[in-house]
C-alpha positions in Angstrom: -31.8 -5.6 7.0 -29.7 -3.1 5.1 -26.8 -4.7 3.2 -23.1 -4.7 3.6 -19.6 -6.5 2.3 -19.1 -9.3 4.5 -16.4 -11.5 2.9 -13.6 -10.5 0.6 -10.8 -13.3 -0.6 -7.5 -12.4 -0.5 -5.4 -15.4 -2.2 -2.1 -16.7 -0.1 0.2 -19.6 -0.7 -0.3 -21.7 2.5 -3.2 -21.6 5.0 -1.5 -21.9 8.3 1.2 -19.6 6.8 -1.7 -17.1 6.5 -3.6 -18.0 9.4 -0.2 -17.3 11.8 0.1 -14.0 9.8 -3.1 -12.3 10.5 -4.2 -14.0 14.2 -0.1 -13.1 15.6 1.4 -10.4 13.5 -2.1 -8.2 12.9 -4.2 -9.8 15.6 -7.0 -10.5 13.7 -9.6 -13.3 15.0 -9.7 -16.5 13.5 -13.6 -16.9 12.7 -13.5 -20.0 10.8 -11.0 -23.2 9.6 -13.6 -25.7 7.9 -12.1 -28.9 5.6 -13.8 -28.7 2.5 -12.2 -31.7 0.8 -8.9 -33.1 -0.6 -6.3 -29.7 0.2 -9.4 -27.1 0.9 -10.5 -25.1 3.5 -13.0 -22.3 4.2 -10.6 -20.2 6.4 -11.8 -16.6 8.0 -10.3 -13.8 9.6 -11.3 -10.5 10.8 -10.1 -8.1 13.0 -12.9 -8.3 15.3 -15.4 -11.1 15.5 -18.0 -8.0 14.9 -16.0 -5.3 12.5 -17.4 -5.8 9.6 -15.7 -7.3 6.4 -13.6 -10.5 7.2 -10.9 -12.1 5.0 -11.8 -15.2 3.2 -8.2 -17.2 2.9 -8.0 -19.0 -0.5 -5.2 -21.3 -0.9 -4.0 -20.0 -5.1 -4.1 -23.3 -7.0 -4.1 -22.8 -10.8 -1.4 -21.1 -12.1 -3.4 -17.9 -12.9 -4.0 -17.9 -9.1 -0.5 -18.3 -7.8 0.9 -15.3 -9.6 -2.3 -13.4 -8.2 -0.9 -13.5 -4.8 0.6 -10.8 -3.3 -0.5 -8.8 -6.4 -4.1 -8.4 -6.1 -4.6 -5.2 -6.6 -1.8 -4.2 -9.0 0.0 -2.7 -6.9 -2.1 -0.3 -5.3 -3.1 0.4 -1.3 -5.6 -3.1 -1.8 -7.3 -3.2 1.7 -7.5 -0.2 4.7 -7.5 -1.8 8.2 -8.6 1.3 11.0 -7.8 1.5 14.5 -8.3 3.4 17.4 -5.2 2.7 18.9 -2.3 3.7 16.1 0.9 3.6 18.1 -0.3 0.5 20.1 -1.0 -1.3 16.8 2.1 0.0 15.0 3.9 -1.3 17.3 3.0 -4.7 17.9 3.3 -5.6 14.0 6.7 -3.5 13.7 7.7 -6.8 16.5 5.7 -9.4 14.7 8.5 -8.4 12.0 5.4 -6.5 9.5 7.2 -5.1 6.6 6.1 -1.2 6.4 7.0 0.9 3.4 6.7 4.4 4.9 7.1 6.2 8.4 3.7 7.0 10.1 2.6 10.6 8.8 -0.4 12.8 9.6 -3.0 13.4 6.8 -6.3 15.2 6.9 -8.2 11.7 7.3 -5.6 10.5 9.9 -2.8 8.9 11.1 -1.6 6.8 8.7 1.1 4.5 7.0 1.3 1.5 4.5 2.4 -1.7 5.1 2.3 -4.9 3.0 1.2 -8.7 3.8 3.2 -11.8 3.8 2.4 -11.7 0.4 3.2 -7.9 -0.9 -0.4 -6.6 -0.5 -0.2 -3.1 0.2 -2.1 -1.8 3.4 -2.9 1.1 4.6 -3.2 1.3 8.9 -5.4 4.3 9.4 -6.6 5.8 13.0 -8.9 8.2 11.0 -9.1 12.0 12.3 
């Protein structure tokens, strides 16, 4: 079986904050909501059930986590999410109140535009060319 990234955790402040987030505003699947003890759960999103990489929720805890969130990546473009349907997707999260940072532009790879999470992740939303 050849290998491939199947989880990556992306640290939020509330679960059902994040859950409502990513299954309304991006329509990503909710794959998983399992109690793992006092104030934990195993929570997992993906876009599709089969597309690959899913989002493992972590609820930050420590105080090294909490000021993590939102900022996981320094402030760089942190995680790409591709579609086949740009305007129909652009569209639905521009209603679901998604904050976006630049107008959609054309680039050699795609259409393309960044947005950020609930939490100031930065996005990218790519149809690719």
């Amino acid at each position: 079986m050849p290998r491939h990234l199947a989880t990556v955790t992306l640290l939020v402040h509330d679960y059902d904050e994040a859950i409502r987030f990513f299954t309304e505003a991006l329509r990503f699947e909710l794959l998983e909501d399992t109690p793992r003890g006092p104030g934990k759960r195993w929570v997992v999103v993906a876009p599709s059930r089969n597309a690959g990489a899913a989002l493992l929720l972590a609820k930050a805890v420590s105080d090294e986590q909490k000021v993590c969130v939102g900022n996981q990546s320094g402030g760089r473009v942190f995680l790409f999410l591709h579609t086949q349907d740009f305007t129909a997707d652009y569209e639905h999260m521009k209603a679901h109140g998604v904050r976006f940072l630049e107008e959609p532009r054309s680039e050699p790879h795609g259409t393309v535009l960044v947005f950020q999470d609930l939490w100031g992740n930065k996005w990218d939303l790519l149809q690719p060319a």
